[in-house]
Phi, psi and omega in degrees: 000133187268181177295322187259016166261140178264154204278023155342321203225357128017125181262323171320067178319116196085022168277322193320147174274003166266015199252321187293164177241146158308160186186154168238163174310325187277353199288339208232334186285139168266190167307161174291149177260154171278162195279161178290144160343128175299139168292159174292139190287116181284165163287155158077193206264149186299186188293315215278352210241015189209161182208124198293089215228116166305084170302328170201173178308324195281311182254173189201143159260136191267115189217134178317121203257113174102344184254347182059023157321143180259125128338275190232183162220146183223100180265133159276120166269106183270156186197173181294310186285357171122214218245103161231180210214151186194124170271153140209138222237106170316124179096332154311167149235176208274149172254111161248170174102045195240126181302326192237144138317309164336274174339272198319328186287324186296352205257314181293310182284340138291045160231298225276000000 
């Protein structure tokens, strides 16, 4: 087969020049999709904007990074059912039930 015969009579299946379509690039592309949802803006002050400092094993404090402001107190609690967290916001009462440290802090700082 030359260069300049066409694939007609092609013995390949599905080589054949009757198998082809005319096509453009665009032809195959699908629609555009929508973009996914924004998440929702939480309240109160971020994550990245507070820094978590260990007093002891069970506790710990939240406090603003640079003005060293106190936020919070953050207790670990060991129980029978395993490992919880409880925030408290100075002037407050204690928030229990929390799975993370995360959880309570995220949880503190949108009250804050």
């Amino acid at each position: 087969m030359g260069a300049g015969e066409p694939l007609k009579g092609s013995r390949i299946p599905g080589f054949g020049a009757g198998n082809r379509t005319p096509q453009t690039s665009r032809v195959h592309v699908s629609k555009a999709k929508s973009h996914t949802p924004v998440k929702a803006v939480k309240k109160g002050l971020a994550r990245s904007a507070v820094a978590v400092i260990r007093l002891s094993p069970r506790e710990y404090e939240v406090r603003v990074k640079g003005s060293r402001v106190l936020v919070g107190m953050v207790r670990k609690v060991q129980g029978a059912g395993g490992t919880a967290y409880s925030y408290q916001i100075p002037g407050d009462k204690a928030h229990k039930g929390f799975a993370s440290q995360k959880a309570a802090v995220e949880r503190m700082l949108e009250k804050v």
